[in-house]
C-alpha positions as CSV (number, residue, x, y, z in Angstrom):
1,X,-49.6,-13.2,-19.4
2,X,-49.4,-15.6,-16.1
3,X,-51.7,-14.0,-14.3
4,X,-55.3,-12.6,-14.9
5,X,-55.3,-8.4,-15.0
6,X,-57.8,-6.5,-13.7
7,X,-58.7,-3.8,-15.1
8,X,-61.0,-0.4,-13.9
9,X,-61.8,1.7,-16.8
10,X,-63.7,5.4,-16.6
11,X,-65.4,6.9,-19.2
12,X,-65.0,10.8,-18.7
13,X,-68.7,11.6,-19.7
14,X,-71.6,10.9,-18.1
15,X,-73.3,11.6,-21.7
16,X,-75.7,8.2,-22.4
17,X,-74.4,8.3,-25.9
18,X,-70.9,8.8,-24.8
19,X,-68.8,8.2,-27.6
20,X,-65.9,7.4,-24.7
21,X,-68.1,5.2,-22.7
22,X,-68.8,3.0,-26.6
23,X,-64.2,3.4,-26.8
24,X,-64.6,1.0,-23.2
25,X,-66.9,-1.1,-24.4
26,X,-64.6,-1.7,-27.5
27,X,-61.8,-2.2,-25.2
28,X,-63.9,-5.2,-23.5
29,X,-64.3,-6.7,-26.5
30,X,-61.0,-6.3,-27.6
31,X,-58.9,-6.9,-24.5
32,X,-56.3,-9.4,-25.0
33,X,-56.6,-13.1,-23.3
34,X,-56.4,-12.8,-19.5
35,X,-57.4,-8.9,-18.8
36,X,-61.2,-8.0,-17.5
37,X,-62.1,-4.9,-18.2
38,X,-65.2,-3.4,-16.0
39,X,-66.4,0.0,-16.0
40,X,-66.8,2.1,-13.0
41,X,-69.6,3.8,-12.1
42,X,-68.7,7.6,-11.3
43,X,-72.3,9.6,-12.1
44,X,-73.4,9.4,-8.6
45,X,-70.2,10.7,-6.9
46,X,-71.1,13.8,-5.1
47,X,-68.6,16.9,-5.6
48,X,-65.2,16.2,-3.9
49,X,-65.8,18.3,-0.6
50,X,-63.3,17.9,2.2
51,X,-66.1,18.5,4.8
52,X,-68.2,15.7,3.1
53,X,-65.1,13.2,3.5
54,X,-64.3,14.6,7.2
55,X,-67.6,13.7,8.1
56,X,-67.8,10.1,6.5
57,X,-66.5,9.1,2.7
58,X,-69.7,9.0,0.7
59,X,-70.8,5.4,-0.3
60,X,-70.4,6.3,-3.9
61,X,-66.5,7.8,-3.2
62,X,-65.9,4.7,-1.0
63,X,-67.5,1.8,-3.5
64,X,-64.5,3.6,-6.2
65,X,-62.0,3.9,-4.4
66,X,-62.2,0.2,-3.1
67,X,-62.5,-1.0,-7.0
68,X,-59.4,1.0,-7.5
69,X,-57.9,-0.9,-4.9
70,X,-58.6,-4.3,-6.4
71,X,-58.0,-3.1,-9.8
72,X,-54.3,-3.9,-11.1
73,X,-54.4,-1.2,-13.6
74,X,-57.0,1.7,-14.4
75,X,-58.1,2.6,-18.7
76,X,-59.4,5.8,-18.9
77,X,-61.1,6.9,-22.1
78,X,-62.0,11.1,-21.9
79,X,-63.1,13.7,-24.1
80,X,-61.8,17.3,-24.0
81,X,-63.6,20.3,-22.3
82,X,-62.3,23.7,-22.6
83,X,-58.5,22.1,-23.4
84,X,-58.6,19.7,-20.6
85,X,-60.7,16.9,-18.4
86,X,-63.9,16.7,-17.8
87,X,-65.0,17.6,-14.5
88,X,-66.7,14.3,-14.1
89,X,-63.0,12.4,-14.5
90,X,-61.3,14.6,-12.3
91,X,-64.0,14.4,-9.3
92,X,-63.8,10.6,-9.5
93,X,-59.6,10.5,-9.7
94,X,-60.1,13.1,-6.8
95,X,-62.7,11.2,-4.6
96,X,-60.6,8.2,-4.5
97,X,-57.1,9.3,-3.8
98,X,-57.3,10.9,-0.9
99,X,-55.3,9.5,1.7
100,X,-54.0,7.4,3.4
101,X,-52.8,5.2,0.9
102,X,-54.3,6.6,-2.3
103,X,-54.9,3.6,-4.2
104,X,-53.7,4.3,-7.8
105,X,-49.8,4.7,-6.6
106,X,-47.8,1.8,-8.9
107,X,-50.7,1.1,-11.0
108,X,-50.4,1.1,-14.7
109,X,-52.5,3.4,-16.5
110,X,-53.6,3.3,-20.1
111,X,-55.6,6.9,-21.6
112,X,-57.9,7.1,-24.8
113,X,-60.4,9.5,-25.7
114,X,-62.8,10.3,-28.6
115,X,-63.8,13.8,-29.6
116,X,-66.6,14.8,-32.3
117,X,-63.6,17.6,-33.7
118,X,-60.0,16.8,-34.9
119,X,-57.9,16.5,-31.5
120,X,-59.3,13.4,-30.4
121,X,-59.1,14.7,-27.2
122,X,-55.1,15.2,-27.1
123,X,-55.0,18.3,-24.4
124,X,-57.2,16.2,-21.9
125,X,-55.2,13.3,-22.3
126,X,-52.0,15.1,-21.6
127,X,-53.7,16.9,-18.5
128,X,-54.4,13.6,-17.6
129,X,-50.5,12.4,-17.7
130,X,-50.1,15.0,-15.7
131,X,-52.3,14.3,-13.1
132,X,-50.9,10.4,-13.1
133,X,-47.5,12.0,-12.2
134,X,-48.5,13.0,-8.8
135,X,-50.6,9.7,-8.6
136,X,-47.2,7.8,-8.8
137,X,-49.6,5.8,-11.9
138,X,-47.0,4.4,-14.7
139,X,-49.1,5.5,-18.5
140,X,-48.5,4.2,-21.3
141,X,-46.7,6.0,-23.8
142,X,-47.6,4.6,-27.2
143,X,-49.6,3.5,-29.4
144,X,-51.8,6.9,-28.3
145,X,-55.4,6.5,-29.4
146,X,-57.0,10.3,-30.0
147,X,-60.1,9.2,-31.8
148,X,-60.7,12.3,-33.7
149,X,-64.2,12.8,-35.6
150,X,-65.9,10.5,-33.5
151,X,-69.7,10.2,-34.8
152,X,-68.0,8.8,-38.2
153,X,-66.4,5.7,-36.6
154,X,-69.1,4.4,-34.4
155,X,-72.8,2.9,-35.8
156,X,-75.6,4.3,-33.9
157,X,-75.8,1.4,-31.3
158,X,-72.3,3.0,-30.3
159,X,-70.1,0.2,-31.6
160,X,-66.6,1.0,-32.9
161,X,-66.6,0.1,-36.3
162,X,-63.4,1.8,-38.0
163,X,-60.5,-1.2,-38.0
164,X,-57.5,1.1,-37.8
165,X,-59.3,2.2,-34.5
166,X,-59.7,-1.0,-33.4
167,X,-56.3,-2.2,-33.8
168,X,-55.0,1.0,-32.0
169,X,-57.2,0.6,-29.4
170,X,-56.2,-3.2,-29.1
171,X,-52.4,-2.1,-29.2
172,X,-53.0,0.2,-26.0
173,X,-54.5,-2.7,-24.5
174,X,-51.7,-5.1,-24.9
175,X,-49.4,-2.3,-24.3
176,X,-51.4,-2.1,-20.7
177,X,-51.0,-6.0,-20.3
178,X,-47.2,-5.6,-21.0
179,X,-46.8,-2.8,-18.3
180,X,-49.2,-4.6,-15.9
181,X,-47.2,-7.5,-16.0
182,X,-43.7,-5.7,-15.8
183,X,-44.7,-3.5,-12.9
184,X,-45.9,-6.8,-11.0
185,X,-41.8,-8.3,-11.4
C-alpha cells in the first residue's frame, strides 16, 4: 500500500452494546498496515427532512458528510431489522448524499454485520449493495463476513474473540485496501 487509506466506518445500531459497533472496533485492531479506521458518529443526526436541509444542513448531517468527503473508503458493519437496514444506517447514508456532489460516488465500500440469530445479517447487507448501486460506491464482493450468533463470539467487554471471525473480518479489510488502492490508479 503506497499511500495511507482512510477509512469511515458506521456501525448500524445505536445500541451501547452493539455487537456491530465491537465488529469496528475489531476492524481497528485488525486493519492492515497503512488503513485508519475511525467511527462516525450518526446518533445525533436528526431525521432526514428535506425542509430541515432547505433551511440549513444540520451540524450533525454536515460534520458526516464532510468525513465522508475526506474518507477514501466507507466500512459499514449493520444488523438486520425486519429483513433489511436499520433506520439509523439509512438516515445517516441519506443525510450525507444529498447533492451536489454526494460524496460516496467512487468510494470503495466494505459491509459486515453481526446478528444474535443465524443470518448474520445477510438481507441487510444485500439491501445495503443495493443502495451502494445508486451511490456509484464500488463493495466488495468476498470474503462476506455475516457474523451469525453474535453473543457467542464476543466477551462481555465486546471484544471479538472467535479467530475464524477475525481472519474473515481481516480478509474484508485487506480486500478494502486492495480496492482502495485500485480505484485510486
Amino acid at each position: 500500500m503506497s499511500r495511507s487509506i482512510r477509512v469511515l466506518a458506521l456501525s448500524g445500531s445505536l445500541r451501547k452494546a452493539s455487537f456491530n459497533t465491537a465488529l469496528i472496533r475489531a476492524a481497528v485492531e485488525l486493519a492492515p498496515e497503512g488503513m485508519a479506521i475511525a467511527l462516525g458518529e450518526t446518533r445525533d443526526l436528526p431525521l432526514y427532512d428535506e425542509d430541515l436541509r432547505a433551511a440549513g444542513i444540520p451540524a450533525p448531517a454536515a460534520r458526516l458528510r464532510a468525513e465522508v468527503e475526506r474518507a477514501d473508503a466507507v466500512l459499514v458493519a449493520t444488523p438486520e431489522y425486519n429483513y433489511s437496514l436499520p433506520g439509523g444506517v439509512k438516515n445517516a447514508i441519506d443525510w450525507a448524499s444529498r447533492p451536489p456532489n454526494q460524496p460516496f460516488a467512487g468510494k470503495a465500500l466494505a459491509i459486515m454485520g453481526a446478528s444474535g440469530g443465524a443470518s448474520g445479517a445477510m438481507r441487510a447487507q444485500y439491501h445495503l449493495r443495493q443502495v451502494a448501486v445508486y451511490l456509484d460506491m464500488h463493495p466488495v464482493n468476498k470474503p462476506e463476513v455475516f457474523v451469525r450468533n453474535a453473543a457467542a463470539l464476543f466477551d462481555a467487554e465486546g471484544r471479538l474473540l472467535d479467530p475464524p471471525t477475525r481472519e474473515l473480518v481481516r480478509g474484508l479489510l485487506e480486500a478494502l485496501a486492495a480496492l482502495t488502492s485500485k480505484l485510486r490508479g
